[in-house]
N, C-alpha and C positions, 0 to 999 in steps of 0.2 A: 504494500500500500504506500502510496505516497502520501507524506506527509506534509504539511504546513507547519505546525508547531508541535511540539513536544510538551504536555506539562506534567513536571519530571517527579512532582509531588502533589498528589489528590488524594481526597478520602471518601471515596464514592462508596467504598465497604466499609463506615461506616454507619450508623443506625439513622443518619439523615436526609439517609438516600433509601431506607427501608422500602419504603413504598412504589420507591420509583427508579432506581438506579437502573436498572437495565434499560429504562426510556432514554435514563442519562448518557449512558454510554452509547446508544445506539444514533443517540444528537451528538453527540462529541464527533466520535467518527465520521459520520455523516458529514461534518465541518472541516474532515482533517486533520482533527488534533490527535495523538496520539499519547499516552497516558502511562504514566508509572502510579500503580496504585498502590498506597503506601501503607504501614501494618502498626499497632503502635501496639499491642499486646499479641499474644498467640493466638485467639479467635480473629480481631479484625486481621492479623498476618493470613491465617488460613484463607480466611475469606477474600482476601486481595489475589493471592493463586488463584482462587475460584472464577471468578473475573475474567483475570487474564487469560486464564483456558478457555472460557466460552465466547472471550474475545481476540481469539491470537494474533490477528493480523496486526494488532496495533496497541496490546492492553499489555503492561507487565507489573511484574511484583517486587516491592519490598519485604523486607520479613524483621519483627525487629519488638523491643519492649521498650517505649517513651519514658525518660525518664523518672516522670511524676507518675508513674505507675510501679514504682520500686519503692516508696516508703510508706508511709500511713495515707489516709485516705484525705485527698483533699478536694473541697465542693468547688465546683467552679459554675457561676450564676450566668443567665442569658446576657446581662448587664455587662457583664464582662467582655463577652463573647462580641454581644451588639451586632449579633445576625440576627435577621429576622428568620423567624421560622428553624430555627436549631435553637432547642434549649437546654437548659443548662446541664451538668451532670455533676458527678461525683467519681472522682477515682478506683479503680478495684486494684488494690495492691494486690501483683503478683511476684513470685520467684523465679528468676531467668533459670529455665532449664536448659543448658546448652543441648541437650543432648535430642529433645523434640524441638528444638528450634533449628540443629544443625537438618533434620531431617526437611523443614519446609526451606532451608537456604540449599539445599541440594536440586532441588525442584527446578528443572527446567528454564520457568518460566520465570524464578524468581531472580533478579538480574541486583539486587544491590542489599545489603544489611543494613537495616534501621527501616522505622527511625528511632536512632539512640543518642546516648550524648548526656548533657549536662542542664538544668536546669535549678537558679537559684532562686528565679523568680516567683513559684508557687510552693516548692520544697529546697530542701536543701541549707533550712535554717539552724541548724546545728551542725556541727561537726561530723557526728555519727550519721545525719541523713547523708551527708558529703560522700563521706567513704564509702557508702553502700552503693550510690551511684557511681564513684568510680570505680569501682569492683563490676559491676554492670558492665558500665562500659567497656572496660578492657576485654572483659569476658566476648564482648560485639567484636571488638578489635581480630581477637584470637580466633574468632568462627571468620571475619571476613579473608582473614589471612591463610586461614587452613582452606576455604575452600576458592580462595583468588576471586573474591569476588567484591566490588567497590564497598562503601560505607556512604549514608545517608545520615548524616549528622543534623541535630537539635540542641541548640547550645540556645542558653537565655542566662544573662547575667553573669557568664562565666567562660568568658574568653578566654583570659591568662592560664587558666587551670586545665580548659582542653586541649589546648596548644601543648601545654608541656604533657599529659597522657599520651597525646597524639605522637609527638615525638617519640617518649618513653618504649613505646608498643609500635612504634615501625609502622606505624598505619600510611608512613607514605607509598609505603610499597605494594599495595593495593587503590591509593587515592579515594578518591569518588567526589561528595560536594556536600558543603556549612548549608545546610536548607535555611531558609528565610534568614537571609543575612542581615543582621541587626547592630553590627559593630563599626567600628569606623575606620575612614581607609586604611591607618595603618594596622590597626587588628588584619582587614584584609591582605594587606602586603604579608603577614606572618605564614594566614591558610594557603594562601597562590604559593608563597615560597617553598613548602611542603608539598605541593603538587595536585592539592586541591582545588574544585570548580569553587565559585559560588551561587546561589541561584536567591532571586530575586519575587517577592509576589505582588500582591494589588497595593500593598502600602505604600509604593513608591510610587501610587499615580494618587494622591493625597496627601503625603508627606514629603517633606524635603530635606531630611536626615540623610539619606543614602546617596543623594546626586553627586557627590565626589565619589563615590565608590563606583557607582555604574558610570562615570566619564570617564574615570580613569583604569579600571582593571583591563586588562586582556582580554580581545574580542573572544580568544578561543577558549577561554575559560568560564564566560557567565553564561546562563540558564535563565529560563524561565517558569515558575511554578506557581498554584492558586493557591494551595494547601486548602483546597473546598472541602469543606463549607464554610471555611471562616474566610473571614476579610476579603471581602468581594472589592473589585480595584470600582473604580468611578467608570462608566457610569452604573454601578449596578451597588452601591453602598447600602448597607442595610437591607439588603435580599442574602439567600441561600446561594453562595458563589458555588461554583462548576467548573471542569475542567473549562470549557467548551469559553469561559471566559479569559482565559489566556492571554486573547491576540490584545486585548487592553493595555496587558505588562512590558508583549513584545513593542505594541506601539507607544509606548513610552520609553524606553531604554533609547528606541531609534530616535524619540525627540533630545533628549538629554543628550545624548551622544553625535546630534546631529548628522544622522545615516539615513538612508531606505529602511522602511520595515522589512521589504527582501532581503535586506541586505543581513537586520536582526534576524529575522525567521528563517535563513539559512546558517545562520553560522550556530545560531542553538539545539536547530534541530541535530547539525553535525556534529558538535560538544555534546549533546545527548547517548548518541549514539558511540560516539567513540570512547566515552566514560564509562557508562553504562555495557556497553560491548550488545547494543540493541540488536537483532535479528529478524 
């Protein structure tokens, strides 16, 4: 299939697409866009495989335990959130079982590990929540390296501390991409120097924090993703964001950047694929 855009993080598996995901995918495609659906515990992992098998021409998997799903349970309100139509939830703390997770990164179809990483912003207020995630995360490190397969990183308020893990664990030697990059350019100069993408979503067609980041990094290094359902890019603010709303993010990088959007939606789709090792 030919592609127009790539978005290299979505969450169509899960429970906000309940009703209608397979309408969703079936509009995504239809448009072009081609999808990494992304896993954030071992049911929505599973169910991201699921996906992509019933959609192979253009759907793939992450596999992967988010980090605020590794310590106690934490409530996260619609407010928060500020989509409409996805409401709030609650955390389920699980335990990274490597060894039924190594079985769904084996999988075909599943083309990257995560999303894992660091989070300080919801957990990670204490010491002991710290080390448990990076215990986690390394453990991500060590299955993407055993089976050579990228990493799908989630970092929130904890740059300095993933960079040096990332190091520590050799994760250059597999790469992949910082998902929704929230740090500033030289945080980014640190991920690109290690051999990491960055990837970009609808926040940067409403905020203006990241425009030195997306002018300045490496064309063949940035991405574009929705991370839908949340933060749907303008014009679609306060609705239930979609893959299929993408080309928004691609056609802002190209304003910032002052390019063609061909010119973005070729070179991300390429970065996708040669990251990701897409088929």
């Amino acid at each position: 299939m030919d592609l127009k855009l790539i978005d290299i993080h979505t969450h169509v598996n899960f429970n906000a697409f309940r009703d209608d995901g397979d309408e969703v995918m079936r509009r995504t495609l239809a448009g072009g866009v081609g999808m990494i659906l992304v896993g954030s515990q071992y049911d929505t992992s599973a169910r991201a495989i699921e996906y992509a098998e019933r959609y192979p021409e253009a759907a793939w998997a992450a596999i992967g335990l988010h980090p605020i799903h590794v310590g106690g349970e934490i409530h996260v309100d619609a407010e928060e959130i500020s989509t409409s139509g996805v409401p709030g939830f609650s955390s389920r703390p699980e335990e990274f079982d490597y060894k039924k997770y190594k079985t769904l990164a084996m999988h075909p179809k599943t083309v990257a590990i995560g999303e894992c990483g660091l989070d300080y912003f919801r957990s990670g207020g204490t010491q002991v929540e710290r080390e448990k995630q990076f215990e986690v995360l390394r453990g991500h490190i060590k299955l993407a390296r055993e089976v050579q397969k990228p990493l799908i990183i989630h970092c929130r308020n904890a740059y300095d501390d993933l960079h040096k893990i990332l190091i520590e664990e050799h994760a250059g030697e597999v790469g992949g991409t910082i998902h929704f990059f929230a740090g500033t350019w030289s945080d980014a100069q640190k991920f690109l120097d290690l051999g990491f993408g960055l990837s970009f979503t609808g926040v940067i067609t409403f905020a203006r924090d990241y425009d030195e980041t997306v002018k300045n990094m490496p064309l063949d290094r940035i991405m574009v993703e929705t991370d839908a359902p949340y933060v749907a890019p303008v014009p679609y603010r306060g609705r239930r964001n979609e893959p299929l709303y993408v080309e928004e993010i691609a056609k802002k990088v190209a304003e910032l950047r002052g390019i063609s959007f061909d010119e973005v939606a070729k070179a991300t789709v390429s970065n996708a694929s040669r990251i990701f090792h897409l088929k």
